[in-house]
N, C-alpha and C positions, 0 to 999 in steps of 0.2 A: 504494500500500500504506500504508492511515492506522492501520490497527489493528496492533496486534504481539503477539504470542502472550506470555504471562507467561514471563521471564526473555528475549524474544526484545532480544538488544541492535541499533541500528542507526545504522551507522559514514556519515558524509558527509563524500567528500573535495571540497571546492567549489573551483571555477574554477582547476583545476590547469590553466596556459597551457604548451604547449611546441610546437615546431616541427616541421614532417615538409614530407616531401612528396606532397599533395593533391590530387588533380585531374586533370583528361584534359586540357587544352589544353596547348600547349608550353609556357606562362610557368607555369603550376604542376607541370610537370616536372621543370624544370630551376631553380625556384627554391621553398623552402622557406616554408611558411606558420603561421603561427596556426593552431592551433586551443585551444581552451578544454573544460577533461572537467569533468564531475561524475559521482561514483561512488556511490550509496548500495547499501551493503553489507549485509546481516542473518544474522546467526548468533547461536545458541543461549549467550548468555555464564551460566547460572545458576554456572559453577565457577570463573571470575574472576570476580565478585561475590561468591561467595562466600568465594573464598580470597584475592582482591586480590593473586593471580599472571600475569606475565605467561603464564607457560607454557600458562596456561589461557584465554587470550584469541586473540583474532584479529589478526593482527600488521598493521595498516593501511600501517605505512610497510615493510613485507615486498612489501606489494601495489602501494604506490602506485610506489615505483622500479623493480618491474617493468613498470608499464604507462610510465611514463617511458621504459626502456630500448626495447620493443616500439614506443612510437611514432616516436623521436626516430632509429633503426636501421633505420627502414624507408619503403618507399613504397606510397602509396595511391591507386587512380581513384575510389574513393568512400568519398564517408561512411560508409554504409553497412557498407561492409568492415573498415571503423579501430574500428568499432561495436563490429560482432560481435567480431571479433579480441581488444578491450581483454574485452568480456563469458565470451568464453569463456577469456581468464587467469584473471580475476576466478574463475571455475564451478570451476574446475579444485581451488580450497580444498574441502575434503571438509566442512568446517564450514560454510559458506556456506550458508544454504536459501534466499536470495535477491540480487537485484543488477539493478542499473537502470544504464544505462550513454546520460549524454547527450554527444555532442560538438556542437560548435559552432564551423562555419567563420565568421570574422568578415568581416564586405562581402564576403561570395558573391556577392549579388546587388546591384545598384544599388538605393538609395535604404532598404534594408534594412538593422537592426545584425548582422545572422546568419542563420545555415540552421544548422539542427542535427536530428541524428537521436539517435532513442532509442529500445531496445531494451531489454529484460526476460528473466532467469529466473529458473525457479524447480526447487527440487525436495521 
């Protein structure tokens, strides 16, 4: 999403690291891993630009301690699932008309710096 609608503002929270538990073998069961988010957010800000209130903005660090809270309280067999999961908190803001959700397990695989998945909505 390179173009943005007039007044359309868009929030990036970059390489937020925190830990959970990842993966279907027994060592990422029972022990806790990296992973690395990036969150790009977009909602309609023309009334906190205009009025340079927060009340009229999109509260990022509202959003980002939640997804903090959801990853780091829970467990996951996939990527894929930590994805969607973090994307539909993120949806769940009524303001939001968009949001990309990358994670990024660090040495997934051998000789690689990452695996990551990344999913989209919109409305």
């Amino acid at each position: 999403m390179s173009t943005l609608a007039p007044g359309t503002a868009r929030i990036r929270v970059k390489d937020l690291r925190l830990r959970t538990y990842i993966g279907i073998n027994q060592d990422e069961i029972v022990n806790k891993q990296d992973v690395l988010i990036n969150l790009t957010v977009c909602y309609p800000a023309h009334d906190a630009v205009r009025d340079n209130d927060i009340d009229h903005a999109l509260n990022y660090r509202t959003i980002t301690k939640a997804v903090i809270a959801l990853v780091e309280d829970n467990r996951f067999a996939l990527l894929e699932r930590l994805t969607q999961d973090i994307l539909d908190l993120v949806m769940r803001h009524e303001s939001v008309t968009h949001a990309e959700v990358e994670v990024d397990k660090p040495h997934a695989l051998r000789f690689a710096e990452s695996v990551s998945i990344t999913l989209a909505a919109s409305r």
